[in-house]
C-alpha positions as CSV (number, residue, x, y, z in Angstrom):
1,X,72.6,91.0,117.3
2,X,74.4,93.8,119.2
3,X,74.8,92.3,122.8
4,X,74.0,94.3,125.5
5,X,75.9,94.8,128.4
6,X,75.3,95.8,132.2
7,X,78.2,94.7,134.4
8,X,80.9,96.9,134.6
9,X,83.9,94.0,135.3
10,X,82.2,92.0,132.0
11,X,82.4,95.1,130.4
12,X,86.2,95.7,130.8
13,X,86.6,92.0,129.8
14,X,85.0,92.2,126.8
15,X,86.4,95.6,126.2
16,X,90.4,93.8,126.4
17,X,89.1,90.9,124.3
18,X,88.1,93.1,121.0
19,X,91.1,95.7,121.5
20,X,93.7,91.9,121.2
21,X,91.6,90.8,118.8
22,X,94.1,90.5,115.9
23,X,96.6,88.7,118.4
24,X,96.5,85.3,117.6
25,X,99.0,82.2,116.7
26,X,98.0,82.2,113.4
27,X,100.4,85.7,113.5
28,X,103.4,83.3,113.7
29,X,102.8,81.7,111.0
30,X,102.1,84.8,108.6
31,X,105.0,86.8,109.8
32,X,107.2,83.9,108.5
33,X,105.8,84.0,105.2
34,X,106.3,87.8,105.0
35,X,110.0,87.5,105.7
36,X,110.3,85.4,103.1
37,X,108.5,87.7,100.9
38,X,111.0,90.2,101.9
39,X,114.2,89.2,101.7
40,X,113.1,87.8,98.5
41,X,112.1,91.4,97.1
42,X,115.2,92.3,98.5
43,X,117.9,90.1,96.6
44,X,116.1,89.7,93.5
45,X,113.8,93.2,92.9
46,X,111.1,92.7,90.2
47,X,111.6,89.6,89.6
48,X,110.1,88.3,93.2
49,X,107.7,91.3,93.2
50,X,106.5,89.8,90.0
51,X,106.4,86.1,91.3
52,X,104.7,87.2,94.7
53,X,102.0,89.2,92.6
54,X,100.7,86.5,90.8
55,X,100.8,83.8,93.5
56,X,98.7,86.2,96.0
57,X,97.0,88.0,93.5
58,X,97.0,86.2,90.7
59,X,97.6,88.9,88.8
60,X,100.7,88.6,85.6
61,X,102.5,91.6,85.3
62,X,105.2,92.6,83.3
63,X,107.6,95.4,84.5
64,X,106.8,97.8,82.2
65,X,103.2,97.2,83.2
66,X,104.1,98.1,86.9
67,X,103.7,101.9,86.7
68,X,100.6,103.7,86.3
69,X,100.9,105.1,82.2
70,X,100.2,109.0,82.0
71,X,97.0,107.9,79.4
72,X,95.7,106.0,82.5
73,X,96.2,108.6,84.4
74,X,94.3,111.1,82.0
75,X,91.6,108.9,81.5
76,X,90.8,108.7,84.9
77,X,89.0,112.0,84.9
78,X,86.9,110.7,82.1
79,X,85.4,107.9,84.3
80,X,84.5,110.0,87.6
81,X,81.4,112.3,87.4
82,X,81.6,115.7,88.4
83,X,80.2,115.8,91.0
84,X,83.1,113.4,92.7
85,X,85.4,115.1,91.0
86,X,84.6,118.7,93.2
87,X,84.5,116.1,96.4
88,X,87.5,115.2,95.7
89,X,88.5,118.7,95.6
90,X,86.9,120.3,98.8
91,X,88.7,117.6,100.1
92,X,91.9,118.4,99.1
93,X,91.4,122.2,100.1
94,X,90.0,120.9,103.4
95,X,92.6,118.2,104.7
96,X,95.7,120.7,103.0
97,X,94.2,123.9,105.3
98,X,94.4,121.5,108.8
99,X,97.6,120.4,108.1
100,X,99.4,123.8,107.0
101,X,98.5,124.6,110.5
102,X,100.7,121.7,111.9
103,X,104.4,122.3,110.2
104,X,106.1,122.6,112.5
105,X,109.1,125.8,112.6
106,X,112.8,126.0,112.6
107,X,113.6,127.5,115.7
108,X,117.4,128.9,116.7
109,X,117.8,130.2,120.5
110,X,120.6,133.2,121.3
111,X,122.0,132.5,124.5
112,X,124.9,134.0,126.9
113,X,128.4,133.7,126.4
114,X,126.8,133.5,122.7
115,X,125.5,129.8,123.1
116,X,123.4,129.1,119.9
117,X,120.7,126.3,120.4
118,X,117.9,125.2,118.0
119,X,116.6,123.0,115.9
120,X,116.0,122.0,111.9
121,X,113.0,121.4,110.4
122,X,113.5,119.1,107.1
123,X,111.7,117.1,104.8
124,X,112.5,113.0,103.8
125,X,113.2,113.1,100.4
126,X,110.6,110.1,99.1
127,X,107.6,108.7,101.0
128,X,105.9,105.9,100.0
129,X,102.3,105.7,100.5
130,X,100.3,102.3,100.2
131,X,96.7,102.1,98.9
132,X,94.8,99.3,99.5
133,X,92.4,97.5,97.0
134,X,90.2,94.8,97.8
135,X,86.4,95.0,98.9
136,X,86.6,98.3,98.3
137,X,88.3,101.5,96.9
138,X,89.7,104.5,99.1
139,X,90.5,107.6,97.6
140,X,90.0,109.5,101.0
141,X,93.2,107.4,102.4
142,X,95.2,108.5,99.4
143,X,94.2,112.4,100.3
144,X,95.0,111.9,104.0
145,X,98.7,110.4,103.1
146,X,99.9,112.1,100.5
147,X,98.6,115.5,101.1
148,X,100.5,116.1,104.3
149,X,103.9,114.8,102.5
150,X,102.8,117.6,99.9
151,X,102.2,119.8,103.0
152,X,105.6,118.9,104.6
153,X,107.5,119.6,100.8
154,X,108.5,116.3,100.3
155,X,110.0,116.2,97.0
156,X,109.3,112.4,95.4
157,X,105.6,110.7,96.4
158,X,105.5,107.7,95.2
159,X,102.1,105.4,95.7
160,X,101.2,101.6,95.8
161,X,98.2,100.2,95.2
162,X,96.8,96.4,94.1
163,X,95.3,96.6,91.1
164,X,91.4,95.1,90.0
165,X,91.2,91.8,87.9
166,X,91.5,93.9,85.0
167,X,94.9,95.5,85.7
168,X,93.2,98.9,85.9
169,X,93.6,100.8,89.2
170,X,90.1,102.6,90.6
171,X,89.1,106.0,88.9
172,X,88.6,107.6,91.6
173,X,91.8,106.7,93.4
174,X,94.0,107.7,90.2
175,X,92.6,111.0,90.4
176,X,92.6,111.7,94.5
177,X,96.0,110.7,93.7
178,X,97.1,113.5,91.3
179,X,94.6,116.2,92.8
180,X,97.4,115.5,95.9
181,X,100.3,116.0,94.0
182,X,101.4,112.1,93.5
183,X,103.8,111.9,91.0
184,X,104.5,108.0,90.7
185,X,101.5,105.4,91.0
186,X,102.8,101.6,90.5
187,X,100.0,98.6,90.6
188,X,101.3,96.5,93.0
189,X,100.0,95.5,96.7
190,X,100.6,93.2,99.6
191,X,103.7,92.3,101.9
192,X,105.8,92.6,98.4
193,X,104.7,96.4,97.3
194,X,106.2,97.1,101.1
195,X,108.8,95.2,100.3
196,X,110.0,97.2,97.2
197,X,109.3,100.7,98.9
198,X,111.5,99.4,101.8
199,X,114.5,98.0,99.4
200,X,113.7,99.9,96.0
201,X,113.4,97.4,93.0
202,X,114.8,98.2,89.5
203,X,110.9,99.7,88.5
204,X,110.3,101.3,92.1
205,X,112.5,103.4,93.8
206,X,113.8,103.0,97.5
207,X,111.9,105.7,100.1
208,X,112.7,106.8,103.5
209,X,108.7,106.7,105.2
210,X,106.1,104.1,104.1
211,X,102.6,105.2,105.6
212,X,99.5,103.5,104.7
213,X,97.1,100.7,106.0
214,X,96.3,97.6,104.5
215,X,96.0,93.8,105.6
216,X,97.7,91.6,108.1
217,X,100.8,90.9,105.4
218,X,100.6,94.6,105.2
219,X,101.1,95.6,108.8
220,X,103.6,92.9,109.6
221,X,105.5,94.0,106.4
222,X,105.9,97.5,107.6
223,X,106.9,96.1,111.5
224,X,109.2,94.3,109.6
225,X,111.1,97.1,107.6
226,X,111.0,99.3,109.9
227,X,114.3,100.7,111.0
228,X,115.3,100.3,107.4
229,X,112.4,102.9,106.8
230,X,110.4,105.0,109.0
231,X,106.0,103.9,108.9
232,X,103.5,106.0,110.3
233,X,102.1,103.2,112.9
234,X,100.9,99.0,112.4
235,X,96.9,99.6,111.5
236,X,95.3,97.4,113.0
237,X,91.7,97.0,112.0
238,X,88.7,99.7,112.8
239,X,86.8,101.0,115.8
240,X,84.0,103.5,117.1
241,X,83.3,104.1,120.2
242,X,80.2,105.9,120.6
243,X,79.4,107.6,123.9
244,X,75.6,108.9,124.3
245,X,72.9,109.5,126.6
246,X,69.3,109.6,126.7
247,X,69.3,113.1,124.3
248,X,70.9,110.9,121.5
249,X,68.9,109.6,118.5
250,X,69.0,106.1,118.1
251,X,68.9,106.0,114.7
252,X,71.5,108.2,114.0
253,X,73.8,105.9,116.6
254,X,72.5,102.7,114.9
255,X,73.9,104.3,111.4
256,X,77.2,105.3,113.0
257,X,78.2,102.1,114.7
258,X,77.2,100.3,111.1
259,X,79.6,102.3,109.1
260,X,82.2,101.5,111.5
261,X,81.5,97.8,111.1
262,X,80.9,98.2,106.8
263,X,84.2,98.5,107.0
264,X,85.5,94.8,108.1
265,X,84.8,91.4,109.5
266,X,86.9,92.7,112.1
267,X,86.0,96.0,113.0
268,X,84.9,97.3,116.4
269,X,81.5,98.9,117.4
270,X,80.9,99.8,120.6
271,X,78.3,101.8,122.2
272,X,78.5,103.5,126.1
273,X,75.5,104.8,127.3
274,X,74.1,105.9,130.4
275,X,70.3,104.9,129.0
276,X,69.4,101.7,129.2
277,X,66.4,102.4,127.0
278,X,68.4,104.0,124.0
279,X,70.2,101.0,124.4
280,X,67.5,98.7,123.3
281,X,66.1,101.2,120.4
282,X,69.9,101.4,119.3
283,X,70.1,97.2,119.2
284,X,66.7,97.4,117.3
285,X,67.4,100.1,115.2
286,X,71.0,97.8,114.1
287,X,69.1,94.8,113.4
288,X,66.3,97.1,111.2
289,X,69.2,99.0,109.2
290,X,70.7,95.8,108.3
291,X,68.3,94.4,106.9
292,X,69.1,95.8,103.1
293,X,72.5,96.8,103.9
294,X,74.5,96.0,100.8
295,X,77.2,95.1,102.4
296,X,75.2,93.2,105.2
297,X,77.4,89.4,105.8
298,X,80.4,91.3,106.2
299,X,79.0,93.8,108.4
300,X,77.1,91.3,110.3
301,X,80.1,89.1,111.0
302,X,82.0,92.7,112.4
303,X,78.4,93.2,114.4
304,X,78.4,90.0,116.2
305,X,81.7,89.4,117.2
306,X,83.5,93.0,118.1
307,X,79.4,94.9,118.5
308,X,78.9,95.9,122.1
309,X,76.1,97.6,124.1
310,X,76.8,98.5,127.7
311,X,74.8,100.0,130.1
312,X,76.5,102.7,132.3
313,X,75.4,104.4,135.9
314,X,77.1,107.8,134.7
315,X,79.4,109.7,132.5
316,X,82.2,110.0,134.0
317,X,82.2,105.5,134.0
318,X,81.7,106.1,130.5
319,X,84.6,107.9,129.8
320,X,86.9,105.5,132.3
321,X,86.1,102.6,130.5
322,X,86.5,104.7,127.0
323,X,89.9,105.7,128.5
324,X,90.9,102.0,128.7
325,X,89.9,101.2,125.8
326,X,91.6,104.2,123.8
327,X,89.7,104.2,121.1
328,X,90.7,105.1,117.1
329,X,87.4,107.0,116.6
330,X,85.1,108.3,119.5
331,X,81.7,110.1,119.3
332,X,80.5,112.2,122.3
333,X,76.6,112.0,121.2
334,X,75.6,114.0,124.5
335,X,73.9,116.8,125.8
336,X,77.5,118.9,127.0
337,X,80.1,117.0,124.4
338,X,82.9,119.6,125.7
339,X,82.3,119.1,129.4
340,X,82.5,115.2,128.7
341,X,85.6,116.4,126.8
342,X,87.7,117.5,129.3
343,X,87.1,113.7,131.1
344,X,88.7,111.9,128.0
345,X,92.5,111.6,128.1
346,X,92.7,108.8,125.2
347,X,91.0,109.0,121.9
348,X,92.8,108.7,118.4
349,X,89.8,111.6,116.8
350,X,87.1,112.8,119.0
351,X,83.9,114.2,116.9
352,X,81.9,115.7,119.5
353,X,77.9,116.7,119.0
354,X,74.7,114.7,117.4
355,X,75.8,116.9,114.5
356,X,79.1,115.3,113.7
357,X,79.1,111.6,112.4
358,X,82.6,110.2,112.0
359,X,82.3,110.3,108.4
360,X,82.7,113.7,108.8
361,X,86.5,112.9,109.7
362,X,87.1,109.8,107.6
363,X,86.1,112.0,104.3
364,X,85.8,116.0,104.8
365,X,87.1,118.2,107.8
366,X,90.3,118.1,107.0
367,X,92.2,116.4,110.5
368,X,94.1,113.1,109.2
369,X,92.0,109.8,109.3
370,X,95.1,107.6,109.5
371,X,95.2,106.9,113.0
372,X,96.1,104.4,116.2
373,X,94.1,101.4,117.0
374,X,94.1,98.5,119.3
375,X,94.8,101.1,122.4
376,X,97.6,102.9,121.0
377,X,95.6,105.9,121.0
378,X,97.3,106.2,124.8
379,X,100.6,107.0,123.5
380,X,100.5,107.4,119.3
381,X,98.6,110.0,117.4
382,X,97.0,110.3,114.2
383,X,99.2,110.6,110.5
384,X,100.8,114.6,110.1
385,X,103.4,116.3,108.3
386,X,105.4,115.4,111.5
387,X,105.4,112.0,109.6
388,X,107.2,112.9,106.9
389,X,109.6,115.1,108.7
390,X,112.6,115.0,111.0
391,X,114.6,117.2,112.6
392,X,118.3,118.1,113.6
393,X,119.9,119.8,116.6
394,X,121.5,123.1,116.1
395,X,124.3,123.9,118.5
396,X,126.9,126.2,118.5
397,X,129.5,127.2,120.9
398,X,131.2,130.1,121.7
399,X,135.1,130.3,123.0
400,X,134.1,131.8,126.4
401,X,131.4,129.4,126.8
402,X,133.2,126.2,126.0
403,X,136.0,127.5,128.5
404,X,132.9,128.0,131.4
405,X,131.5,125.1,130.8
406,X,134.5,122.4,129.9
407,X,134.8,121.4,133.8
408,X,131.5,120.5,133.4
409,X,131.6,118.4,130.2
410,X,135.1,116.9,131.6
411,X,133.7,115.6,135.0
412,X,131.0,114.1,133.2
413,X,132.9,112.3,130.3
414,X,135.5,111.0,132.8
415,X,132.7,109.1,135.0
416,X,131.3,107.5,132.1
417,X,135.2,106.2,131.2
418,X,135.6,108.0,128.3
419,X,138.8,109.8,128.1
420,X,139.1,111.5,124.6
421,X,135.5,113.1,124.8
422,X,137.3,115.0,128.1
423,X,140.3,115.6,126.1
424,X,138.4,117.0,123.1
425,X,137.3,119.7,125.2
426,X,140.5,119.8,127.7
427,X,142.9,120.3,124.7
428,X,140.9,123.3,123.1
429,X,140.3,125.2,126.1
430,X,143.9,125.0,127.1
431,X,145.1,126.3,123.8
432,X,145.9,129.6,124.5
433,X,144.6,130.6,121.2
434,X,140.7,130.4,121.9
């Protein structure tokens, strides 16, 4: 049962114990093993990513059996129904609209003395995305990664993804994947499908981002890599927050904070409220929805060890303890969702109104569902083009303003000891030919 809370110090405490709730010893241990599974990948290619696939998945594979065949890929459209198919769709249209909006411009800046300054707006040129399998299957997370590479003009997409005991890959993913513009698909998961983005194998080629969530092995795999590759951010696993007061309908809170905790053993859902009495109908209303859920000992597991209820005198301690908290997903089910707005300084997505369940986000309106958890919400943001972009300073100097400003740069490179960078301005604006 969803405990309810009314002290505002046990609520902070309880609030730090689910945000470090994937820190624990047993860490140690798996990072170890993922190294291994790294450098392995890394010296011997398929071979290892072979040999890791059927010890943790216990799946054989050849390597010709590693990349998703075009007659899969066809066949795929066979085995959705229509009406997913136009989902699927919408979505694409929705999710590519927001994030046209976000590329960000090349920009060059003329200055006096003819100073040019700017900067360079330009694609990597692969991204790896990884899928994963498991308890259940996720187009939406292949439209919200590959579609802003697509959107960015990234020129190679390449996906990974475990595959079901069959070998096959999900319908539905397989086709979210080419309605995105995903040109390679390989059926391969865990620490070792990072692995062989990071390196490149002799089936799957070497890229410069990996983005994607997935398990533990996962996350540390992409910590691991990165430097050798740029990642989006280490998923941890998922969380609502749910502000509401006394206007909100219980039900409707009740259903929210379940589909958060559907997702995971592990996944946070927490309810603020300043109503102590929709606090009770909300912990009722829990217990009454889960009664058929279909997914209901995994859900209860999430419900009774990272479920929360507290009480709250006002708003504004509402959104001070959301603030600390920093949320991946917050609801503002109250009366005035923008003036509780302007009180909220950390939030990965904010859906604001009764109207707006998160799974409005996760699936339709077109902002990224990749985002930070575990806090990082105060300092990361959610999955963009800017992922799969970077961008390089454009400077250009002018004759006469080299000569104005070389006492400048000189001064400067002589206190930090470094001769030649004073002599590589002194020498050219003492030639008599600038």
């Amino acid at each position: 049962m969803l405990r309810i809370i009314t002290q505002q110090t046990e609520a902070q405490t309880e609030l730090r114990r689910i945000c470090d709730r994937t820190h624990d010893d047993a860490i140690v241990h798996k990072e170890a093993t993922v190294r291994e599974v790294l450098q392995a990948v890394k010296r011997q290619g398929d071979k290892a990513l072979l040999h890791y696939t059927e010890e943790f998945d216990q799946q054989t594979l050849t390597p010709d059996q590693l990349r998703v065949s075009g007659s899969e890929l066809d066949a795929a459209y066979q085995q959705i129904s229509k009406e997913l198919l136009t989902a699927i769709q919408v979505a694409c249209r929705n999710i590519e609209a927001f994030h046209r909006q976000r590329v960000p411009k090349s920009w060059v800046q003329f200055g006096d003395d003819d100073i040019v300054l700017g900067k360079r707006y330009t694609p990597v040129d692969r991204a790896g995305m990884y899928v994963p399998g498991g308890r259940a299957s996720y187009p939406s997370t292949v439209l919200m990664n590959a579609i802003p590479a697509k959107v960015a003009k990234v020129p190679r997409l390449v996906m990974v993804t475990p595959p079901g005991p069959d070998k096959a890959i999900n319908p539905a993913v397989l086709v979210a994947a080419q309605e995105a513009g995903v040109q390679e698909i390989y059926r391969i998961g865990g620490a070792q499908a990072i692995a062989a983005l990071a390196y490149g194998t002799e089936t799957i080629p070497k890229v410069d981002v990996i983005t994607g969530p997935g398990n533990i092995y996962v996350t540390l795999a992409k910590k691991l890599v990165y430097g050798t590759v740029g990642i989006d951010s280490l998923a941890g696993p998922s969380e609502v927050l749910i502000i509401a007061d006394g206007a909100a309908n219980p039900v409707h809170v009740a259903a929210d904070l379940l589909a958060q905790a559907e997702h995971d053993p592990l996944a946070a859902a927490i309810l603020i409220s300043t109503d102590p009495q929709l606090a009770k109908q909300v912990q009722g209303e829990v217990e009454r929805q889960l009664q058929d859920h279909p997914r209901r000992l995994l859900t209860e597991k999430a419900i009774a060890h990272y479920g929360l209820i507290i009480v709250v005198e006002s708003l504004d301690a509402a959104a001070e303890l959301s603030n600390e908290f920093a949320p991946e997903h917050l609801e503002l089910e109250v009366a005035e969702p923008w003036d509780l707005l302007e009180k909220i300084r950390h939030a990965g997505a904010i859906f604001l109104g009764s109207a707006t369940p998160e799974a409005v986000g996760d699936y339709l309106a077109g902002p990224n569902h990749t985002l930070p958890t575990s806090g990082a919400a105060r300092y990361a943001s959610a999955l963009g083009v800017e992922t799969f972009m970077k961008h390089s300073s454009l400077i250009q100097y002018s004759p006469t303003a080299l000569q104005k400003a070389a006492w400048a740069i000189q001064a400067l490179a002589q206190a930090e000891g470094l001769p030649s960078h004073a002599d590589s301005v002194r020498l050219r604006t003492e030639d008599e030919s600038l």
